[in-house]
MDTraj code that builds the backbone (N, CA, C; nanometers):
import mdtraj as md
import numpy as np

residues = "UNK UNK UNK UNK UNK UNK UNK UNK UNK UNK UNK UNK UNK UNK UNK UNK UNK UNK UNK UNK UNK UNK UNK UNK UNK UNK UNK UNK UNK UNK UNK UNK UNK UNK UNK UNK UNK UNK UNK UNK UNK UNK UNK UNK UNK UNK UNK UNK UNK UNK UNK UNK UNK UNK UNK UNK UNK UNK UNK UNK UNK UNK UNK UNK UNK UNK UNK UNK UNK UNK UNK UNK UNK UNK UNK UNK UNK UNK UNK UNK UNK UNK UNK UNK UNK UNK UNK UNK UNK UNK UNK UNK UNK UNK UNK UNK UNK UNK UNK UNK UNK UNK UNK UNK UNK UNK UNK UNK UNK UNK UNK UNK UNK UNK UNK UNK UNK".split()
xyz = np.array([
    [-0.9245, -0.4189, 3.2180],
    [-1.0431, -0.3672, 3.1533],
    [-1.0076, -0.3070, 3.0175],
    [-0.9228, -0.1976, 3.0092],
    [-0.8513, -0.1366, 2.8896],
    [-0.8175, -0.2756, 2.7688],
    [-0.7361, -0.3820, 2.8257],
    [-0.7052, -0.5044, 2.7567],
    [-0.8533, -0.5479, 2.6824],
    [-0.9098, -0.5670, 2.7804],
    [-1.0691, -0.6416, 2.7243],
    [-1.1263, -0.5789, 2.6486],
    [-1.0968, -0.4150, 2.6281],
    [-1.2222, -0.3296, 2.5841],
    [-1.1534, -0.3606, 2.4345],
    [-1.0098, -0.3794, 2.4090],
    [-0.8982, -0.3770, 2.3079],
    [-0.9467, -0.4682, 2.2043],
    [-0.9782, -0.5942, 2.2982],
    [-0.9726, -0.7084, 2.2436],
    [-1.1900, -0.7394, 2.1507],
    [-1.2252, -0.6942, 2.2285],
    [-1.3864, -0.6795, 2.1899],
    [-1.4169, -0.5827, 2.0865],
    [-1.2849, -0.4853, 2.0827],
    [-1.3347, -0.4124, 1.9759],
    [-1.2466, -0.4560, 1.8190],
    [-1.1381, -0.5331, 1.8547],
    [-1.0823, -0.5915, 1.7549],
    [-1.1666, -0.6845, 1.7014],
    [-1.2533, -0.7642, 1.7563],
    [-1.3451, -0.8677, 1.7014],
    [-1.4573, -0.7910, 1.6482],
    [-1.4768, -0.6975, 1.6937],
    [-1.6111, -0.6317, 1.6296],
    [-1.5458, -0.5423, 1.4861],
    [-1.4437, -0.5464, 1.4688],
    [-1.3873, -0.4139, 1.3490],
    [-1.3512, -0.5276, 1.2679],
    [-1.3493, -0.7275, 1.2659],
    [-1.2577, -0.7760, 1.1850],
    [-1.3986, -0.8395, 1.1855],
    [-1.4871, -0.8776, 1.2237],
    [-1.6110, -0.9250, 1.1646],
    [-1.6990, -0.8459, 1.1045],
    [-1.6959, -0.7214, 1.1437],
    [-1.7786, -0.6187, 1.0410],
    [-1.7251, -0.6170, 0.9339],
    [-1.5351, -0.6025, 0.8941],
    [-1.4991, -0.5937, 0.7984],
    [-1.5205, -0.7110, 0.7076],
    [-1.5158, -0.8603, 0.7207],
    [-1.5639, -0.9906, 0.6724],
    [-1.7360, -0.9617, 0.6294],
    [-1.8102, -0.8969, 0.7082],
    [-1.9438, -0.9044, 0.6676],
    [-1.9518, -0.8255, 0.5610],
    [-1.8593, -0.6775, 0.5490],
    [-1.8781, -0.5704, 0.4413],
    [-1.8291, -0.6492, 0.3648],
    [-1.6946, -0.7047, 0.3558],
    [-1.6693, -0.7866, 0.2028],
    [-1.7445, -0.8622, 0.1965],
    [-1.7948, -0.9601, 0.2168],
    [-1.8909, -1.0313, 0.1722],
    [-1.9938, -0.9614, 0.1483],
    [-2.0671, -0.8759, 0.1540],
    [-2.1315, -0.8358, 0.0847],
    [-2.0889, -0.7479, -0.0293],
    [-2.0213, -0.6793, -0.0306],
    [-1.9702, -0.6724, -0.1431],
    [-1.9178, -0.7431, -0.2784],
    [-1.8772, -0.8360, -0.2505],
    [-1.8153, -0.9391, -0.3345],
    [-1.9636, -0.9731, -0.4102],
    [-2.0520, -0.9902, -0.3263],
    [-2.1819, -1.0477, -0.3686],
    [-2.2364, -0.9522, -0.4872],
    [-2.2205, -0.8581, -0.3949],
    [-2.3171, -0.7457, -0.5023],
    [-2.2421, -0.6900, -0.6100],
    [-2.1278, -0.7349, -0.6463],
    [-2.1178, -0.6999, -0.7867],
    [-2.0675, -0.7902, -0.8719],
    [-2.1068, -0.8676, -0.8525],
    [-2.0720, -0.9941, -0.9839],
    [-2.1695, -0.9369, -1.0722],
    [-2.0291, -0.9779, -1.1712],
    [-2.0828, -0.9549, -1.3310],
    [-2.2105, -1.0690, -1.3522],
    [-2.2598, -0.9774, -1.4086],
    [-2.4193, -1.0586, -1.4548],
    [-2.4282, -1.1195, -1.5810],
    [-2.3499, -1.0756, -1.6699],
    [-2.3444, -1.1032, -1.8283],
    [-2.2832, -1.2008, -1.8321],
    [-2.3019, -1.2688, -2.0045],
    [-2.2785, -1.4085, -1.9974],
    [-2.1825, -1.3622, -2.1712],
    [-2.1643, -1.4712, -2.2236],
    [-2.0567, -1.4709, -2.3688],
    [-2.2181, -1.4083, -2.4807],
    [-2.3128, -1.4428, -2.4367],
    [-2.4384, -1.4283, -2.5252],
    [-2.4702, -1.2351, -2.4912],
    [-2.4259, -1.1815, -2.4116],
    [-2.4312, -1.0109, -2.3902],
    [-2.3486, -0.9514, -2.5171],
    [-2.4211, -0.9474, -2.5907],
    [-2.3994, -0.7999, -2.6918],
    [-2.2972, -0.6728, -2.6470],
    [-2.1917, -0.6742, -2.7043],
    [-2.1046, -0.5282, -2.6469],
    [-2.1462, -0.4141, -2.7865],
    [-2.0885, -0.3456, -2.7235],
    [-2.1207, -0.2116, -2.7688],
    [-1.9970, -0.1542, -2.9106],
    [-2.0463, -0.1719, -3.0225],
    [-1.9276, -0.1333, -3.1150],
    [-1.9721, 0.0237, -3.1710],
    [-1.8538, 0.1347, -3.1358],
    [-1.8985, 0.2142, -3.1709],
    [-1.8595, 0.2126, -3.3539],
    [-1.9721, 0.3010, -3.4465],
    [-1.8632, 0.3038, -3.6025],
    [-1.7812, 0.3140, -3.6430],
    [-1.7339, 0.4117, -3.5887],
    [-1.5585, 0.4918, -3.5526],
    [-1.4940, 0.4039, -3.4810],
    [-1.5161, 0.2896, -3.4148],
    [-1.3700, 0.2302, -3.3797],
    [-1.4146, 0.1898, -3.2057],
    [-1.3447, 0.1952, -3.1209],
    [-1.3150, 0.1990, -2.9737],
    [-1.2321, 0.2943, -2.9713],
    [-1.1003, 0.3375, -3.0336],
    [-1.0398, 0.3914, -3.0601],
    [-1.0573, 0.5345, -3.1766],
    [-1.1337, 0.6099, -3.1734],
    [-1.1766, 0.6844, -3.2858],
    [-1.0876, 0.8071, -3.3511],
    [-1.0068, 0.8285, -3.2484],
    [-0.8957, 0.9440, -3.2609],
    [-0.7554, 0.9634, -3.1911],
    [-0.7090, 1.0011, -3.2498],
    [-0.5442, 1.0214, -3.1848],
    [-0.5631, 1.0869, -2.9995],
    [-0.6405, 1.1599, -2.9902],
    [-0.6633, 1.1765, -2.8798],
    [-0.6641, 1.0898, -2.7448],
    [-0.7399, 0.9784, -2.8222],
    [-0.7881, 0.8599, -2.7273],
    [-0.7044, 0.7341, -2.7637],
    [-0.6020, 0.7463, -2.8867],
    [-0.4496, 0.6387, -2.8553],
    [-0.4062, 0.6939, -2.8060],
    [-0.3695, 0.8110, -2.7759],
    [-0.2356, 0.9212, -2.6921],
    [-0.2619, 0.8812, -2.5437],
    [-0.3835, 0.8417, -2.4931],
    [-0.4229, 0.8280, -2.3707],
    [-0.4193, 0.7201, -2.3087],
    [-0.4672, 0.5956, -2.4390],
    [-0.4183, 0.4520, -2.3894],
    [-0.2994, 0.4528, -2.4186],
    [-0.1933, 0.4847, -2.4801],
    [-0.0802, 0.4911, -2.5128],
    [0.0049, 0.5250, -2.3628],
    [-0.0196, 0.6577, -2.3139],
    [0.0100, 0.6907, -2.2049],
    [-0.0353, 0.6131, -2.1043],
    [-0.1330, 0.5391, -2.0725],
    [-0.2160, 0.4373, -1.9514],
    [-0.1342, 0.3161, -1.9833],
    [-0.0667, 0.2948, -2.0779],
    [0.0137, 0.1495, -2.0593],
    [0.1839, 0.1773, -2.0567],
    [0.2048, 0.2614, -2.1100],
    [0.3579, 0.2965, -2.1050],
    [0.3997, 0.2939, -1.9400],
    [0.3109, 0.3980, -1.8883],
    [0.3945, 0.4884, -1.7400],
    [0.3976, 0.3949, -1.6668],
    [0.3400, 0.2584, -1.6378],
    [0.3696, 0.1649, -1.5573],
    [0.4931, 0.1038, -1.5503],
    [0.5161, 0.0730, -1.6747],
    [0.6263, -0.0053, -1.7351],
    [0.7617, 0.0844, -1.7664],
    [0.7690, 0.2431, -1.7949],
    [0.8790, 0.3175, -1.8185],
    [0.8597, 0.4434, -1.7037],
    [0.8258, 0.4341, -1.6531],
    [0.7737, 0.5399, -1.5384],
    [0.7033, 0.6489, -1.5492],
    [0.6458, 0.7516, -1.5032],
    [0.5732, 0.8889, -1.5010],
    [0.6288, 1.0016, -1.5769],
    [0.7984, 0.9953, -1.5407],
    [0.8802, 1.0886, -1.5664],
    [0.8743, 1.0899, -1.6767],
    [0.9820, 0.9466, -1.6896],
    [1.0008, 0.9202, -1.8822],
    [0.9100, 0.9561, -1.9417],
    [0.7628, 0.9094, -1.9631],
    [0.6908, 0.9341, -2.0520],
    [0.6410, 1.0677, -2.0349],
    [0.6640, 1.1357, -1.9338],
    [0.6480, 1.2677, -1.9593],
    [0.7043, 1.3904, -1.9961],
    [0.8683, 1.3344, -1.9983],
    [0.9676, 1.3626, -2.0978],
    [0.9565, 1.4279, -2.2240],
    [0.8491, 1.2966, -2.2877],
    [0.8796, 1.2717, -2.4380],
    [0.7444, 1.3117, -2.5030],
    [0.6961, 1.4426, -2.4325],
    [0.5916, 1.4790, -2.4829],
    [0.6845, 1.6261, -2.5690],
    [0.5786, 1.6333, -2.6838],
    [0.4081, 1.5511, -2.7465],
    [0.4807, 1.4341, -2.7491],
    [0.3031, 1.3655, -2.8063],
    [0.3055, 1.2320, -2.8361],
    [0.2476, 1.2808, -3.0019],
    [0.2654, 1.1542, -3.0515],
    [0.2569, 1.1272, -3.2333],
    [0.1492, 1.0474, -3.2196],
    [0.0340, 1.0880, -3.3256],
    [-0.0282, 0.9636, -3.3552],
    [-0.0429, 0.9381, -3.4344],
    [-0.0959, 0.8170, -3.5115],
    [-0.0843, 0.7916, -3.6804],
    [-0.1732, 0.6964, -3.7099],
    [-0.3055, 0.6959, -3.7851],
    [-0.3291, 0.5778, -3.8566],
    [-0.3380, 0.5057, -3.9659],
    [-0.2852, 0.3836, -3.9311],
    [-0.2640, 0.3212, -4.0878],
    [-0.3032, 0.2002, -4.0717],
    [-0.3650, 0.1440, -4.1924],
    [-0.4611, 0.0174, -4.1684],
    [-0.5270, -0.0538, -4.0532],
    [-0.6184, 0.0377, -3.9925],
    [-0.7035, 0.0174, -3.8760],
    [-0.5878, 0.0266, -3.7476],
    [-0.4478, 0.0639, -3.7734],
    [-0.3667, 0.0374, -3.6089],
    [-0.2990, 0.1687, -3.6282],
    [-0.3372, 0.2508, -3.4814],
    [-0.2648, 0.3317, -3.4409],
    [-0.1299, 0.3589, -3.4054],
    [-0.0280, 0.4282, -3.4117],
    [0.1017, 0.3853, -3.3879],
    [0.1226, 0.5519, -3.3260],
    [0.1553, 0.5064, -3.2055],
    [0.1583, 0.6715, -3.1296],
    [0.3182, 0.6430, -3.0647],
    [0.3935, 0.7492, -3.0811],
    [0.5041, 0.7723, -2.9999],
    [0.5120, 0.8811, -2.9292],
    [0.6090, 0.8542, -2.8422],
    [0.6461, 1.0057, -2.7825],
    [0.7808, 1.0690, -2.8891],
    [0.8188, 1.1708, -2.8622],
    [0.9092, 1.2521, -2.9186],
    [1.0334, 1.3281, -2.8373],
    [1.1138, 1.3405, -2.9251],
    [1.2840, 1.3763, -2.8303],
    [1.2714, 1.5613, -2.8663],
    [1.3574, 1.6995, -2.7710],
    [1.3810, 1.8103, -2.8377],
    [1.4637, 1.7946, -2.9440],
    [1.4468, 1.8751, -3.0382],
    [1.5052, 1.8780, -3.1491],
    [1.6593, 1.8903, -3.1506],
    [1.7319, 1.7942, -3.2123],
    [1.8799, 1.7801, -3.1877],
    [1.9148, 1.6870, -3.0869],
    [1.8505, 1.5729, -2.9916],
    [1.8868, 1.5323, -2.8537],
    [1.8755, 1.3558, -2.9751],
    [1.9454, 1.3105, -2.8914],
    [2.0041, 1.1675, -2.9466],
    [1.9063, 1.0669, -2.8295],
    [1.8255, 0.9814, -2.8728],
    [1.7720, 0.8663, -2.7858],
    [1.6623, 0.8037, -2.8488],
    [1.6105, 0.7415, -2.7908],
    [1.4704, 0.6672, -2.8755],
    [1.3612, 0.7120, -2.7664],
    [1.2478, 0.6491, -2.8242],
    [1.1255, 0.7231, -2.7446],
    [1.0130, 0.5752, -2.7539],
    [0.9058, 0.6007, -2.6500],
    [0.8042, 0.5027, -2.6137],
    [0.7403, 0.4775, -2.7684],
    [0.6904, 0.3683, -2.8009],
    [0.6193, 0.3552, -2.9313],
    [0.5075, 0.2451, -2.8967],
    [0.3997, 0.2514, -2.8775],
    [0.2708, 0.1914, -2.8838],
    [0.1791, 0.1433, -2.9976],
    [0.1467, 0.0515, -3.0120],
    [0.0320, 0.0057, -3.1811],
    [-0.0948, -0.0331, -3.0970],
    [-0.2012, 0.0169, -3.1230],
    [-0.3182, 0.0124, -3.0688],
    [-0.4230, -0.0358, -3.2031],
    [-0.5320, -0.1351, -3.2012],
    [-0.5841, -0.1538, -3.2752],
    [-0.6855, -0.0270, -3.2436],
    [-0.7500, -0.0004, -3.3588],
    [-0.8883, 0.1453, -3.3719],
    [-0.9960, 0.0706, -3.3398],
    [-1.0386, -0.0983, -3.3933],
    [-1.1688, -0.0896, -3.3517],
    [-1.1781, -0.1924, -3.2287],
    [-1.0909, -0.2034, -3.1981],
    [-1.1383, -0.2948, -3.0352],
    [-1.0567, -0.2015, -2.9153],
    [-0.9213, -0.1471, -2.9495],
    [-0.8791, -0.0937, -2.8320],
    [-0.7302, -0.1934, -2.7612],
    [-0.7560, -0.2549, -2.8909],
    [-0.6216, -0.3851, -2.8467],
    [-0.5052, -0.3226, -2.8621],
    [-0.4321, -0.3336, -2.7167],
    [-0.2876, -0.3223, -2.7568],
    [-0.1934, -0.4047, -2.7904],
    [-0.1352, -0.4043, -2.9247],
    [-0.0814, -0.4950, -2.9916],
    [0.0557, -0.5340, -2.9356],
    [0.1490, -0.3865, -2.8957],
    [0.2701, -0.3708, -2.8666],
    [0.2912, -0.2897, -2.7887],
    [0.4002, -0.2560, -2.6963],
    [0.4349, -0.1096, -2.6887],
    [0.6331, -0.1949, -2.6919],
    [0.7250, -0.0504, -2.7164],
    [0.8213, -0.0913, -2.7586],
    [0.9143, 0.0455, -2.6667],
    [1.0213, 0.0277, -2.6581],
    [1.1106, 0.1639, -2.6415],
    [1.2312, 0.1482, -2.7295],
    [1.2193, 0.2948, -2.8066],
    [1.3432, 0.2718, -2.9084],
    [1.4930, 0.2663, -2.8423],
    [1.5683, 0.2691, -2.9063],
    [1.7042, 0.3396, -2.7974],
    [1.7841, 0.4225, -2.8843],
])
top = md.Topology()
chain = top.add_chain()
for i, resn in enumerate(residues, 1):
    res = top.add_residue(resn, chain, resSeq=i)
    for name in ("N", "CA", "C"):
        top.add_atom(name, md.element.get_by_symbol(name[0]), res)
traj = md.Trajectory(xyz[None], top)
């Protein structure tokens, strides 16, 4: 009985779960097509050092870990001809290179990221 009750409730927890994804899957397809209008703000996608320091940080820590890039704080930001160029930074006197990112300002494109040595 215990066996049977095991087995009836495994079929009921792996077909409910098939019915929730499928409905899910359903209900959120993208609706927009290449003809949907996006949203350009004036200032950029990118409008301030604030918000490269952040994509800067959202693409580094995957790739150099949590630690590292939290190391090498502050971060730098800089713009020059529409591309951001944000690094992290070493204490003063310490020998190494640091994370370096180029972010375009008005789409949000990341062009590069680099580690010095």
């Amino acid at each position: 009985m215990k066996i049977l009750s095991t087995v009836i409730f495994t079929i009921i927890l792996v077909c409910g779960l098939n019915i929730g994804h499928s409905f899910a899957s359903n209900s959120t397809e993208l609706k927009e097509t290449a003809n949907t209008p996006g949203y350009q703000p004036k200032d950029g996608i990118v409008p301030d050092a604030i918000t490269a320091i952040a994509i800067a940080v959202a693409v580094w820590t995957p790739v150099y870990g949590k630690g590292k890039i939290a190391s090498e704080r502050p971060y730098n930001a800089t713009l020059k001809d529409g591309r951001w160029t944000i690094t992290g930074s070493l204490p003063k006197g310490w020998a190494g290179g640091v994370a370096t990112a180029v972010i375009l300002k008005e789409n949000g494109q990341v062009e590069k990221i680099y580690h010095t040595k």
